[in-house]
C-alpha positions in Angstrom: 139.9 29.6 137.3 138.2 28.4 133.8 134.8 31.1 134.7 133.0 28.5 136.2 135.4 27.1 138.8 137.4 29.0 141.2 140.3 26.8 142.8 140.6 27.4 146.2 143.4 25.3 147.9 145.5 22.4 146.6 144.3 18.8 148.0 146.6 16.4 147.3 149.4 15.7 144.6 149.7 12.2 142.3 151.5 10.5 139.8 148.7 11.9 137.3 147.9 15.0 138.8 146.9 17.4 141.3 143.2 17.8 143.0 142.3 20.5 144.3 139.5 22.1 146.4 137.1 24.3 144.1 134.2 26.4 143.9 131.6 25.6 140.8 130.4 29.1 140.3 127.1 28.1 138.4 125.7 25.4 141.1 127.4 27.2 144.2 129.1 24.4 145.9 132.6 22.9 146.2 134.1 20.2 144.0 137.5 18.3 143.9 139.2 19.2 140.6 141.7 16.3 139.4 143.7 17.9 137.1 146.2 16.1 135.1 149.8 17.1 135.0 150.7 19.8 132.4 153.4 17.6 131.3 151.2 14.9 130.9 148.7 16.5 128.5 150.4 15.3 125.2 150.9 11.6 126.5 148.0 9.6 124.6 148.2 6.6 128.1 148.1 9.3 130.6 145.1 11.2 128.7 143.5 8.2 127.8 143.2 6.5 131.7 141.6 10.0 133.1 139.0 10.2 130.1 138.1 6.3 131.3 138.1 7.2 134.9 135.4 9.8 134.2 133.4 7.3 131.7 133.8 4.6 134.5 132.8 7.0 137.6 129.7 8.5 135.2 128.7 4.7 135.0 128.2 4.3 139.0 126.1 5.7 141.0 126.1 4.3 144.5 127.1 6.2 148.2 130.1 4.5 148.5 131.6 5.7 144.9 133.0 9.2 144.8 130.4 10.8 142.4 131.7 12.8 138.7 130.2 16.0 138.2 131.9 17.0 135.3 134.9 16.4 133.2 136.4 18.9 130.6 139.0 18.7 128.2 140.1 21.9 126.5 143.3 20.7 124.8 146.1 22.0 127.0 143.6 21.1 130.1 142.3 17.7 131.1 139.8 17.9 134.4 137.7 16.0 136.1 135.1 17.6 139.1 134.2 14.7 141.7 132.4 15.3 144.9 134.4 16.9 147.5 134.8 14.5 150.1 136.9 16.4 153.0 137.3 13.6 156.0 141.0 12.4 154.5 141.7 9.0 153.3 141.2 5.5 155.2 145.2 5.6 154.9 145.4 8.6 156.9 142.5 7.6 159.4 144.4 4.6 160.4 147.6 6.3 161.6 145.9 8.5 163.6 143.5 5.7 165.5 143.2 2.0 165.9 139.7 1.5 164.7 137.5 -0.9 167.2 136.6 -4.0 165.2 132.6 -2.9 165.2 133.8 0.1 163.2 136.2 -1.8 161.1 133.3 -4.1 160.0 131.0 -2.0 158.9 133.2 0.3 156.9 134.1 -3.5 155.4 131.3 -4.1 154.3 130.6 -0.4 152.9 133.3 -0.5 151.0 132.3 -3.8 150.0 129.3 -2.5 148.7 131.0 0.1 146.6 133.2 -2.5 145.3 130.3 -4.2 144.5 128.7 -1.2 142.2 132.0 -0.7 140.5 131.8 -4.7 139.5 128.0 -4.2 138.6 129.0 -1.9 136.1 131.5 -3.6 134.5 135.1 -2.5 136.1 137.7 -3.8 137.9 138.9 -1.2 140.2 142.6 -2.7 140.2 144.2 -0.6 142.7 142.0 -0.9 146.3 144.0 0.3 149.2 143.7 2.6 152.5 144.5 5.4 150.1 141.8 5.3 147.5 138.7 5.4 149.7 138.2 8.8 151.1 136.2 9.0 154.3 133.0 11.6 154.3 132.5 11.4 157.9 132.3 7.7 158.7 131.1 6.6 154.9 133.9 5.1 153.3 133.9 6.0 149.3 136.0 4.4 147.0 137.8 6.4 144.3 140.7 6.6 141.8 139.7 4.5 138.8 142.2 5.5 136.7 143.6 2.0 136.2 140.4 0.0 136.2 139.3 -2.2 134.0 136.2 -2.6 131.9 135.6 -5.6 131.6 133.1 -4.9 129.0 135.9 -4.4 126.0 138.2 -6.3 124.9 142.1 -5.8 124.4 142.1 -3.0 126.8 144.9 -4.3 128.7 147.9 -5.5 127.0 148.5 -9.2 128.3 151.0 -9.0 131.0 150.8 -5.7 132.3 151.3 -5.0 136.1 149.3 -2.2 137.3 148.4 -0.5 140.5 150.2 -0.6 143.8 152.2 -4.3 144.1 151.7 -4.5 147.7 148.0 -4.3 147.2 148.0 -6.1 144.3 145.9 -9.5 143.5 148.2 -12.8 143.0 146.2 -12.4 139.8 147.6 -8.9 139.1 151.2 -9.9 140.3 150.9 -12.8 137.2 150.3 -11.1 134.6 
């Protein structure tokens, strides 16, 4: 609790951080707070991807893009408040349910769309899979740009570096 966010319940648990379920006091609804890892305050990588993933998610606004509220960094904290989307992740939805091939198209092309927004505004998303697009009921929304890549600068990537999740990875991505 900062004054003007209340955590309420933990969410979900990362290599970066934690998100959790939140009130925002001042506009009375709930938020997902992503919180980076304590012991990842003082690393200059692990701070610099979360203050891009805000920039990148400020630059989108589209339904299928998990929307940034606000993002605050007060030295020993690092936190970014997205839209609370409560319906689980496409990863989860799967194991639970074969999806009827009507459904499965649609949410294709939503997510296609999103894709489409993040590209529009410069970014390579670089790590699409079942577990970054959350579900708000059946809207699919993409999230976790930690990794992406603005393809608006230069030299933001070293030449060579692997990242995101190598069995989603591009044969692009796997080269280098």
């Amino acid at each position: 609790e900062n004054g003007r966010y209340t955590i309420e319940a933990l969410l979900g648990e990362g290599g970066m951080g934690n998100v959790y379920r939140a009130m925002d006091n001042r506009l009375g609804r709930q938020v997902a707070l992503k919180v980076l890892h304590a012991e990842l305050i003082s690393h200059p990588t692990a701070r610099k991807r979360m203050t891009q993933e805000a920039n990148a998610l400020a630059r989108i606004g589209h339904r299928n893009v998990v929307r940034i509220f606000d993002v605050f960094d007060d030295g020993p904290c690092l936190v970014l408040a997205l839209e609370l989307i409560t319906g689980g992740s496409l990863e989860e939805a799967l194991t639970k349910e074969k999806m009827e091939e009507a459904a499965a198209l649609q949410m294709m092309e939503e997510i296609l769309t999103g894709l489409q927004a993040i590209h529009d505004a410069g970014l390579v998303h670089r790590d699409i899979k079942p577990a970054n697009i959350l579900l708000d009921g059946n809207t699919p929304k993409l999230t976790d740009l930690g990794i992406a890549h603005d393809s608006t600068r230069r030299g933001e990537t070293r030449l060579g570096a692997r990242l995101g999740t190598p069995e989603y990875m591009s044969p692009e991505q796997h080269r280098g």
